[in-house]
PDB file of N, H, CA, C and O in Angstrom:
ATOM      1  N   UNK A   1       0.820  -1.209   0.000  1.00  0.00           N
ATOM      2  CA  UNK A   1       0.000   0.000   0.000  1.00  0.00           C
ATOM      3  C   UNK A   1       0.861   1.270   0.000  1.00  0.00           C
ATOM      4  O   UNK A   1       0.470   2.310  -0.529  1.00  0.00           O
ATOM      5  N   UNK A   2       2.432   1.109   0.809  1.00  0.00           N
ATOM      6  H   UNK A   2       2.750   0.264   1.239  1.00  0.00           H
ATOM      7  CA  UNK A   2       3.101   2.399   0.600  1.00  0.00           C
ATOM      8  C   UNK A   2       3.562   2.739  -0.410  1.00  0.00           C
ATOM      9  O   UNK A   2       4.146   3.813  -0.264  1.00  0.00           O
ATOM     10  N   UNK A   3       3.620   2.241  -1.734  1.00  0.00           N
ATOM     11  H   UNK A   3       3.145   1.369  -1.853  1.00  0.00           H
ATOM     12  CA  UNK A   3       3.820   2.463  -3.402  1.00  0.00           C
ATOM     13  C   UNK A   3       2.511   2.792  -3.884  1.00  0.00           C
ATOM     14  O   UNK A   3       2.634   3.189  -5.043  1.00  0.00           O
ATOM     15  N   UNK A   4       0.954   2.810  -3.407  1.00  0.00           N
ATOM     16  H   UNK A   4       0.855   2.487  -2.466  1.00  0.00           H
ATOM     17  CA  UNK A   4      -0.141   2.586  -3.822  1.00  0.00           C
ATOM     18  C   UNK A   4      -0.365   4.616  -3.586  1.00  0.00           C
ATOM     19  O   UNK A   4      -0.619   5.547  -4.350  1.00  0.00           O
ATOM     20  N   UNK A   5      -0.132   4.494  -2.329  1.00  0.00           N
ATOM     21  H   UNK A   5       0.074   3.738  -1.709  1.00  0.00           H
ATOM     22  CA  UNK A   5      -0.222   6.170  -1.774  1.00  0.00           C
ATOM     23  C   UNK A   5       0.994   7.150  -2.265  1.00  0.00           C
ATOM     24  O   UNK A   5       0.846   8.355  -2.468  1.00  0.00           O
ATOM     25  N   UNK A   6       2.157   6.470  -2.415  1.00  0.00           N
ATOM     26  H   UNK A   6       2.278   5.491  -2.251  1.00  0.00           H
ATOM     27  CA  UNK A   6       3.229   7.075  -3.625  1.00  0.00           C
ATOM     28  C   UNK A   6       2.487   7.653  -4.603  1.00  0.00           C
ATOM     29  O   UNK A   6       2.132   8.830  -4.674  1.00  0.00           O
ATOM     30  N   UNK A   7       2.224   6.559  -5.520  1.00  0.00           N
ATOM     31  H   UNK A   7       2.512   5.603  -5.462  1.00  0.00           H
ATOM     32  CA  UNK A   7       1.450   6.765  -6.928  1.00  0.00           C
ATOM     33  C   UNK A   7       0.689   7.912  -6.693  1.00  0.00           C
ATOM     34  O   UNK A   7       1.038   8.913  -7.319  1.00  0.00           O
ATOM     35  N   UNK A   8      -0.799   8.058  -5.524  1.00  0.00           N
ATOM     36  H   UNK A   8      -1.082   7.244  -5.016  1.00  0.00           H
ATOM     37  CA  UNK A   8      -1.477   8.449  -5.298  1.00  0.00           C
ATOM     38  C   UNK A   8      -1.345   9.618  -5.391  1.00  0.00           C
ATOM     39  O   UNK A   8      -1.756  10.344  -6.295  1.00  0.00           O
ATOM     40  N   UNK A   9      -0.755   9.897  -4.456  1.00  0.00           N
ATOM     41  H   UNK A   9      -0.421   9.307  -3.721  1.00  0.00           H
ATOM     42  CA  UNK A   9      -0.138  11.165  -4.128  1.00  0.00           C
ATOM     43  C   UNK A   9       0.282  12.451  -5.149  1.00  0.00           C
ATOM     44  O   UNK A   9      -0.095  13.623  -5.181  1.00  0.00           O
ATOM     45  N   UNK A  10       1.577  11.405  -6.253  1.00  0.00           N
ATOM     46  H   UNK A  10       1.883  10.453  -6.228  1.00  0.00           H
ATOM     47  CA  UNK A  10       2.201  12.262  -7.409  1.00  0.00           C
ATOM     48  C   UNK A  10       0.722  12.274  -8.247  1.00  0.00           C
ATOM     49  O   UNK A  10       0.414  13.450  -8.446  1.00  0.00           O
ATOM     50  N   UNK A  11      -0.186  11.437  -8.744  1.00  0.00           N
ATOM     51  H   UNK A  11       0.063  10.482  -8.583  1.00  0.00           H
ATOM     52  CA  UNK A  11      -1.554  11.628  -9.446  1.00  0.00           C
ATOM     53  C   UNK A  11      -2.102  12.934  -9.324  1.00  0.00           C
ATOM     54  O   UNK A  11      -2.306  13.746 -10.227  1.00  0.00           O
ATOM     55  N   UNK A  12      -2.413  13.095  -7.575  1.00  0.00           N
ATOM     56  H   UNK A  12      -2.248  12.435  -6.842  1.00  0.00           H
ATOM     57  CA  UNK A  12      -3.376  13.815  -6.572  1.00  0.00           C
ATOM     58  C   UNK A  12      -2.287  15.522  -7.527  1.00  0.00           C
ATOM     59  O   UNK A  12      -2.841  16.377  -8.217  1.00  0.00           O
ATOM     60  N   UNK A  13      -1.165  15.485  -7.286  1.00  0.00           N
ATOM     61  H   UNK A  13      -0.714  14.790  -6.725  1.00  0.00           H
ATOM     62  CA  UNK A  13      -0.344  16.409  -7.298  1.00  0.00           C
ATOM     63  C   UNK A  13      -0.009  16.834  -8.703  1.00  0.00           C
ATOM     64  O   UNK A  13       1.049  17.433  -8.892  1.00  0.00           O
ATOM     65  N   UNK A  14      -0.909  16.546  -9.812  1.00  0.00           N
ATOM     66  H   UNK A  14      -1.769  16.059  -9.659  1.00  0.00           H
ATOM     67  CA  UNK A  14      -0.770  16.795 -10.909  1.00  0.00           C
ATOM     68  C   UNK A  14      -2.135  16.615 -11.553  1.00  0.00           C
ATOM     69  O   UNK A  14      -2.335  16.219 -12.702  1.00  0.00           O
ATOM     70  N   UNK A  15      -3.058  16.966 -10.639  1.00  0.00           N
ATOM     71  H   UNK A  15      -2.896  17.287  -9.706  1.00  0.00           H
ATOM     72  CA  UNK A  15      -4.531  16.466 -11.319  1.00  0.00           C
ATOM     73  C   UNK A  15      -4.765  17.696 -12.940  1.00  0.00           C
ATOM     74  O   UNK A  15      -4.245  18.810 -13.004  1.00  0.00           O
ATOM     75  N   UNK A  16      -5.505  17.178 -13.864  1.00  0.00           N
ATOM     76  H   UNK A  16      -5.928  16.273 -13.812  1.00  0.00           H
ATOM     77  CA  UNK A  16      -5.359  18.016 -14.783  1.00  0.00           C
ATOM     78  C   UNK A  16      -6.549  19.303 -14.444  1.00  0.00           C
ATOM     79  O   UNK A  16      -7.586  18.925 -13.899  1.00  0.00           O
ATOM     80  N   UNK A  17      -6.386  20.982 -14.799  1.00  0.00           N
ATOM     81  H   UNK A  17      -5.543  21.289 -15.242  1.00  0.00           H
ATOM     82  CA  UNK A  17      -7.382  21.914 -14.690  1.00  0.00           C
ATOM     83  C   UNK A  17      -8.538  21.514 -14.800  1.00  0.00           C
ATOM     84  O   UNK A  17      -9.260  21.277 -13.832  1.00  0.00           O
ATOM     85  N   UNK A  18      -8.893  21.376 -16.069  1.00  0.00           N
ATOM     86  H   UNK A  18      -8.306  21.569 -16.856  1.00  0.00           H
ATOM     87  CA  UNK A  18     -10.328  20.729 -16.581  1.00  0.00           C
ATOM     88  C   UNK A  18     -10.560  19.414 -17.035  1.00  0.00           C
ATOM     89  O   UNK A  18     -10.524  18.996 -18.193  1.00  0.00           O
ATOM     90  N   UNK A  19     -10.785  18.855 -16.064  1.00  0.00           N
ATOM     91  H   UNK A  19     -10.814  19.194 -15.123  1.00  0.00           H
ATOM     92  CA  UNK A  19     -10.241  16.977 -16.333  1.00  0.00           C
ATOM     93  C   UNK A  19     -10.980  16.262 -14.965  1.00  0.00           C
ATOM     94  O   UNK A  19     -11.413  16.684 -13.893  1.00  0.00           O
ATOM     95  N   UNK A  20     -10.885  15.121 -15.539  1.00  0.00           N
ATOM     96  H   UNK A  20     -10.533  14.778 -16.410  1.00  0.00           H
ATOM     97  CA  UNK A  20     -10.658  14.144 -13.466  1.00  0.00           C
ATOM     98  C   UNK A  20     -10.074  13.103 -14.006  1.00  0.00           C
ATOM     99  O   UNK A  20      -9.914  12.766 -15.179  1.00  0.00           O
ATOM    100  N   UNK A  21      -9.740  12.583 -12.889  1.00  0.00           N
ATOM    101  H   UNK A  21      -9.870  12.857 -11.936  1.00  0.00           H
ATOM    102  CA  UNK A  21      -8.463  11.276 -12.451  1.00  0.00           C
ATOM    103  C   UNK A  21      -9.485  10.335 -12.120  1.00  0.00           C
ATOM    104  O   UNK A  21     -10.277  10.609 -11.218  1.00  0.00           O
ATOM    105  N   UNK A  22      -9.582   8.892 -12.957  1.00  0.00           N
ATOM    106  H   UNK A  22      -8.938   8.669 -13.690  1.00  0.00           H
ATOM    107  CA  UNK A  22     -10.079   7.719 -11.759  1.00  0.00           C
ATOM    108  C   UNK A  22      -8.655   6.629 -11.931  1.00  0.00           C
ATOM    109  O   UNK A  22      -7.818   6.365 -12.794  1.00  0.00           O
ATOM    110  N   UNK A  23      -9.031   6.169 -10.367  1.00  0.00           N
ATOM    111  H   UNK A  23      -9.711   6.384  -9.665  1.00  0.00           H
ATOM    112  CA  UNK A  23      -8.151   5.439  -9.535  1.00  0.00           C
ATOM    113  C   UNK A  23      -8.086   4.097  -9.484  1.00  0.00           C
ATOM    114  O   UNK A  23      -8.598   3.884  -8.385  1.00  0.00           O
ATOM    115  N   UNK A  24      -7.734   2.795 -10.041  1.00  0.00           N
ATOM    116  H   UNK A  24      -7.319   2.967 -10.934  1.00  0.00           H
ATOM    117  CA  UNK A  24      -8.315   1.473  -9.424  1.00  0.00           C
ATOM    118  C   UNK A  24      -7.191   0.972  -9.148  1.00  0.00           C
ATOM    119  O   UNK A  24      -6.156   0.794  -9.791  1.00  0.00           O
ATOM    120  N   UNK A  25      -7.578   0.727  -7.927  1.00  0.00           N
ATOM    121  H   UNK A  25      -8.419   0.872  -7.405  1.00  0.00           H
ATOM    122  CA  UNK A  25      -6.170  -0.326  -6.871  1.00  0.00           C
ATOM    123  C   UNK A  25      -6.685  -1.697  -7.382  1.00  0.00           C
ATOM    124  O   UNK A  25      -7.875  -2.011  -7.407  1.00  0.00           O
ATOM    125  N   UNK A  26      -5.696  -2.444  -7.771  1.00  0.00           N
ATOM    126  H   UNK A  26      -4.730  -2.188  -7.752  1.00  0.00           H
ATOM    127  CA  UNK A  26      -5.511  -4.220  -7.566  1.00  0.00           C
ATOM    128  C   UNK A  26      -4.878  -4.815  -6.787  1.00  0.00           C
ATOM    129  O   UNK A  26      -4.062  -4.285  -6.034  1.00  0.00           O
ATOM    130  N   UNK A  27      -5.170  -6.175  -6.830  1.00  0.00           N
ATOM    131  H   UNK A  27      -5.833  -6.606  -7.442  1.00  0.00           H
ATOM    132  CA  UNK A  27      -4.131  -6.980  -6.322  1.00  0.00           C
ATOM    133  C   UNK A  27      -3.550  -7.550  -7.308  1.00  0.00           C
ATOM    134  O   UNK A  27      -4.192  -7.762  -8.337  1.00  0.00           O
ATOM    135  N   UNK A  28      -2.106  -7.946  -7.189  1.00  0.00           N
ATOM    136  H   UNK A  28      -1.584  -7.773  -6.354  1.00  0.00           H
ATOM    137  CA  UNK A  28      -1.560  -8.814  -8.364  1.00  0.00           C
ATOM    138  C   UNK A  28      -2.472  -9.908  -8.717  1.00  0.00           C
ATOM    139  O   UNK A  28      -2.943 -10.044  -9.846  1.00  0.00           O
ATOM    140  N   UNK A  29      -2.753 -10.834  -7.536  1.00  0.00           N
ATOM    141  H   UNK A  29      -2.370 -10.724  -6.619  1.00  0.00           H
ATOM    142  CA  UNK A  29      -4.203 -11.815  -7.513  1.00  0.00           C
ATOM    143  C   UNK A  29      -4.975 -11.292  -8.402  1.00  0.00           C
ATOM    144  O   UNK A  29      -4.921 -11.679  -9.569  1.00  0.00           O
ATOM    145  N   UNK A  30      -5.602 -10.576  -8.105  1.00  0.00           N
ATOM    146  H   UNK A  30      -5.646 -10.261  -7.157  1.00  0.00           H
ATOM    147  CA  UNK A  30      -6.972  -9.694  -8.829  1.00  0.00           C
ATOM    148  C   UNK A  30      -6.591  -9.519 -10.219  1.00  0.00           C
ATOM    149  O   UNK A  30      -7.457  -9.722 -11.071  1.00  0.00           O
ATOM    150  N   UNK A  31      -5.663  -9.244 -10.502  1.00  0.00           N
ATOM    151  H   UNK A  31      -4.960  -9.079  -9.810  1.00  0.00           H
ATOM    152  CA  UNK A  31      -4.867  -8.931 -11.925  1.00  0.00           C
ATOM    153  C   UNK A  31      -5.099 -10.088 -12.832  1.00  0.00           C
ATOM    154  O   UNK A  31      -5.933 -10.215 -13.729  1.00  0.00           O
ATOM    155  N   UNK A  32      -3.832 -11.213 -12.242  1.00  0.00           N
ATOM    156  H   UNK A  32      -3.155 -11.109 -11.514  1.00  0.00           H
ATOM    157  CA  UNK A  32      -4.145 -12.429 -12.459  1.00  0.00           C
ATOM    158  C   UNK A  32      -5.330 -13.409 -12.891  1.00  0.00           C
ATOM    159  O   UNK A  32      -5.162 -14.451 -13.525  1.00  0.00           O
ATOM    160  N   UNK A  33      -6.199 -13.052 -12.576  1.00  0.00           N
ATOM    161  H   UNK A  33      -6.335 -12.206 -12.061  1.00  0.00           H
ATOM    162  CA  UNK A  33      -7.405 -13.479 -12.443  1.00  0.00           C
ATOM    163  C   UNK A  33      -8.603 -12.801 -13.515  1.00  0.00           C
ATOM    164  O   UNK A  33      -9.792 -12.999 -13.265  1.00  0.00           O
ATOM    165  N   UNK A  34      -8.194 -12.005 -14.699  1.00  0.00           N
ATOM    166  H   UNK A  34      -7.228 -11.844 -14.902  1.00  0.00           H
ATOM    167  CA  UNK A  34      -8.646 -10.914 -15.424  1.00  0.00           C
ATOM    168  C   UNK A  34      -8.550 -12.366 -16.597  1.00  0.00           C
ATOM    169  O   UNK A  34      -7.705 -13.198 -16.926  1.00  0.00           O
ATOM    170  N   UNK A  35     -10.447 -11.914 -17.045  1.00  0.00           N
ATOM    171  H   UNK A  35     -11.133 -11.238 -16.778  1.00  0.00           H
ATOM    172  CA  UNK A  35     -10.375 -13.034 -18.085  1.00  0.00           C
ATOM    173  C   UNK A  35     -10.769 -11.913 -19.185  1.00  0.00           C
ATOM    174  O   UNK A  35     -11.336 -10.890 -18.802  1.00  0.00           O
ATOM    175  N   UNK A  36     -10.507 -12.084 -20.368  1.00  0.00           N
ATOM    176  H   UNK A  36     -10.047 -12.915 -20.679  1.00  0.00           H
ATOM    177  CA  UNK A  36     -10.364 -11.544 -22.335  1.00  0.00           C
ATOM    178  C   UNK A  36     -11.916 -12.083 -22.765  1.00  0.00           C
ATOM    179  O   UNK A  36     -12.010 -13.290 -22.987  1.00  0.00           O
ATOM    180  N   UNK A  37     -13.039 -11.317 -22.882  1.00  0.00           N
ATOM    181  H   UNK A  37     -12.962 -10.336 -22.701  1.00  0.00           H
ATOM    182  CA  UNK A  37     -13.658 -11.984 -23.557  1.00  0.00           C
ATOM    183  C   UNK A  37     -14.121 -11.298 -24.861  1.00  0.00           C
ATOM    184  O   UNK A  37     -14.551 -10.166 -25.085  1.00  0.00           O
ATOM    185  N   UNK A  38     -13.939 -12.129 -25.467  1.00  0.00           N
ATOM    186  H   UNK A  38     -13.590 -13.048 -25.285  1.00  0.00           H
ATOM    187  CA  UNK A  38     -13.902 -11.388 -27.298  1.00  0.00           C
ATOM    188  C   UNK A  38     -15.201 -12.271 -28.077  1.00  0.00           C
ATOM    189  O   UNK A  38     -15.276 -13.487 -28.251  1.00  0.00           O
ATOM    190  N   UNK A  39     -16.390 -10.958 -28.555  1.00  0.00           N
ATOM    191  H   UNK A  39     -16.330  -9.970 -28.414  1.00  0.00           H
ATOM    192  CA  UNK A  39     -17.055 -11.058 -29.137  1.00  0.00           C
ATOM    193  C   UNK A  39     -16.854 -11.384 -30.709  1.00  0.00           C
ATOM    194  O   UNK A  39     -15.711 -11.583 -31.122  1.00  0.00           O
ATOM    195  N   UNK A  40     -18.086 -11.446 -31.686  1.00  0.00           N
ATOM    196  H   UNK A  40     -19.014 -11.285 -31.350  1.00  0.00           H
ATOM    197  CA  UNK A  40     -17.616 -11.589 -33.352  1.00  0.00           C
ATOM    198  C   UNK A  40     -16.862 -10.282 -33.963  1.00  0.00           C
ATOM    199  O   UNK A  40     -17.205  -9.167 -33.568  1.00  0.00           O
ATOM    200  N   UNK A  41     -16.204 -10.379 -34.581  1.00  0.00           N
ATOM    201  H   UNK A  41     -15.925 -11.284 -34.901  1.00  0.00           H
ATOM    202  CA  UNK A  41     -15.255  -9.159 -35.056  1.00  0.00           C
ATOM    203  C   UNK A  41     -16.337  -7.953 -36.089  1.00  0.00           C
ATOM    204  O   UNK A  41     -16.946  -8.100 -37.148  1.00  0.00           O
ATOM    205  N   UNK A  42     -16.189  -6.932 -35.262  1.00  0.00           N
ATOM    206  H   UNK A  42     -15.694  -6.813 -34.401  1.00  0.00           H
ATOM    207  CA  UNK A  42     -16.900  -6.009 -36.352  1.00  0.00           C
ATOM    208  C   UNK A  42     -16.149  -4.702 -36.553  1.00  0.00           C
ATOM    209  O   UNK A  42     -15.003  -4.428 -36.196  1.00  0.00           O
ATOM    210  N   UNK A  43     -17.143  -3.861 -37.278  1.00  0.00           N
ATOM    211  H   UNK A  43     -18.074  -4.083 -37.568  1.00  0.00           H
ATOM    212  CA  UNK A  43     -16.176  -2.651 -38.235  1.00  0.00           C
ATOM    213  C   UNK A  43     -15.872  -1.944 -36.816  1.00  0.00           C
ATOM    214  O   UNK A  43     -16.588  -2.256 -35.864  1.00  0.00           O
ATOM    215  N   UNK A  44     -14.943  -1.100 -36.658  1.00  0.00           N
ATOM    216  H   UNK A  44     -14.361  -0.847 -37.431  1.00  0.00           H
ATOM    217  CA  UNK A  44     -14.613  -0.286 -35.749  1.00  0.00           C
ATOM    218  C   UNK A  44     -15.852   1.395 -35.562  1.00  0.00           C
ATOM    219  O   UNK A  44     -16.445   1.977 -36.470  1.00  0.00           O
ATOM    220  N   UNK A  45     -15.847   1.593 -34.652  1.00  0.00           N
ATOM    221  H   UNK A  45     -15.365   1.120 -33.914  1.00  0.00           H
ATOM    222  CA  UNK A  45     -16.645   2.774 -34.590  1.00  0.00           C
ATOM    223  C   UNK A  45     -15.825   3.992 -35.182  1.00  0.00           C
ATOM    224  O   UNK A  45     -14.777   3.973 -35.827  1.00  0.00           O
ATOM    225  N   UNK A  46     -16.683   5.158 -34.735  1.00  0.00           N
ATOM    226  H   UNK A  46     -17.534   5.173 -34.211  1.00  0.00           H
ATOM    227  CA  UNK A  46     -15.753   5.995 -35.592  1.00  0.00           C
ATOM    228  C   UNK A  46     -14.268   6.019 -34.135  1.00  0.00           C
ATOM    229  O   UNK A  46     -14.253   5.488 -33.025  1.00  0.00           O
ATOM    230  N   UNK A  47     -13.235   6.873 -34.848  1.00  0.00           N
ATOM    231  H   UNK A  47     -13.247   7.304 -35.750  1.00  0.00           H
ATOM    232  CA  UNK A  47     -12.266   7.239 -33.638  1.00  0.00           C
ATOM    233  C   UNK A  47     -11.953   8.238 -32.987  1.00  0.00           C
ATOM    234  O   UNK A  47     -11.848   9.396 -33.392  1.00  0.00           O
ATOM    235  N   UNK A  48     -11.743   7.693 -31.624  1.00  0.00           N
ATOM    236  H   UNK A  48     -11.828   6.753 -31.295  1.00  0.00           H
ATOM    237  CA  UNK A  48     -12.208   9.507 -30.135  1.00  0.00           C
ATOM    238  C   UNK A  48     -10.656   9.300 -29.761  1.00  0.00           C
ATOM    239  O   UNK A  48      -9.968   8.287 -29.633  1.00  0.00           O
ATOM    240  N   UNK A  49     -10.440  10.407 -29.663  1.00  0.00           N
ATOM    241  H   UNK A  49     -10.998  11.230 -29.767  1.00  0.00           H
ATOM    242  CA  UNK A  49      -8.899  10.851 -28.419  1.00  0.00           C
ATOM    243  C   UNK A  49      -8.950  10.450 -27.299  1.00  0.00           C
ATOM    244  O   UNK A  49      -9.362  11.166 -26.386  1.00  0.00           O
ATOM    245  N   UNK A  50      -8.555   9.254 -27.127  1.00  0.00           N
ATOM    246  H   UNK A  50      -8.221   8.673 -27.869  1.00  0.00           H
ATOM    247  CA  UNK A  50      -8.133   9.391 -24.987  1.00  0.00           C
ATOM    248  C   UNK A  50      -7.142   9.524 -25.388  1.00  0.00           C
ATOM    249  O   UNK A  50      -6.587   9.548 -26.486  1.00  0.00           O
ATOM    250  N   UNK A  51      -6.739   9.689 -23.639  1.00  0.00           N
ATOM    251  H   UNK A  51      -7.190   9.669 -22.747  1.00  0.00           H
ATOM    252  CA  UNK A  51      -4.996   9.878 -23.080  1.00  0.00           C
ATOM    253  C   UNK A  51      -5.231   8.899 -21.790  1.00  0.00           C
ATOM    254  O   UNK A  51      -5.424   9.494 -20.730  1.00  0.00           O
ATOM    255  N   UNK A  52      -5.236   7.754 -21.758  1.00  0.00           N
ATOM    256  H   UNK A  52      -5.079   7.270 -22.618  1.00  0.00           H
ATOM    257  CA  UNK A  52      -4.067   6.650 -20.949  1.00  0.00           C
ATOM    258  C   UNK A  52      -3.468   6.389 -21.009  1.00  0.00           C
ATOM    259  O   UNK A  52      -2.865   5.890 -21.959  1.00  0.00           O
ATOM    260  N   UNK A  53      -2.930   6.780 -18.702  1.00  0.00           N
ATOM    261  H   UNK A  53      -3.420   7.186 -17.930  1.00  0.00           H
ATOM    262  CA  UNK A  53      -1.786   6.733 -18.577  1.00  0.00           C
ATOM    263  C   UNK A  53      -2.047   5.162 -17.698  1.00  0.00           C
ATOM    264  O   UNK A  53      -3.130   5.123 -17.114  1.00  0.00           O
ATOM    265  N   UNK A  54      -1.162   3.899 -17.563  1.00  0.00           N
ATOM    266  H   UNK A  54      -0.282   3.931 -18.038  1.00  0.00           H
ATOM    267  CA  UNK A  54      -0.810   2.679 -16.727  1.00  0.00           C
ATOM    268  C   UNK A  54       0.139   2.866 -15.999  1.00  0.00           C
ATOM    269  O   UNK A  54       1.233   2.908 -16.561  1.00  0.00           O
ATOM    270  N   UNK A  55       0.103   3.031 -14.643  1.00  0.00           N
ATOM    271  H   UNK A  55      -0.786   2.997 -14.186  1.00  0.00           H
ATOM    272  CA  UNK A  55       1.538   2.936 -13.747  1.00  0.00           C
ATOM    273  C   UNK A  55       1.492   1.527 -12.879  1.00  0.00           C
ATOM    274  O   UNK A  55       0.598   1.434 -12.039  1.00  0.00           O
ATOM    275  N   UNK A  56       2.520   0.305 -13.064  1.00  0.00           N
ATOM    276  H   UNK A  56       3.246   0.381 -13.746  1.00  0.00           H
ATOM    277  CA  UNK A  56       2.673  -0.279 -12.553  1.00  0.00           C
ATOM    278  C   UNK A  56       3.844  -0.499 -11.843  1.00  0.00           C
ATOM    279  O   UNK A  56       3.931  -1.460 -11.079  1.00  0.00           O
TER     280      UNK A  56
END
């Protein structure tokens, strides 16, 4: 948890002006345990801008 409130912290300390931050804590377990489920393949929608960031 003291790398969890690290992270937290530098996030908290750089939140963007006009924006929000969401947060999800795991467990490596919990991670682990992440199942893929893939529907029939279709055309793509049109395409939107995100910005994700992953800190592990």
């Amino acid at each position: 948890m003291d790398s969890v409130n690290m992270h937290k912290k530098r996030l908290y300390d750089r939140l963007p002006v006009n924006g929000s931050v969401r947060l999800l804590t795991i467990t490596e377990k919990q991670y682990a345990s992440i199942e893929i489920l893939l529907g029939p393949l279709m055309e793509p929608d049109e395409s939107h801008e995100t910005e994700t960031l992953s800190i592990f």
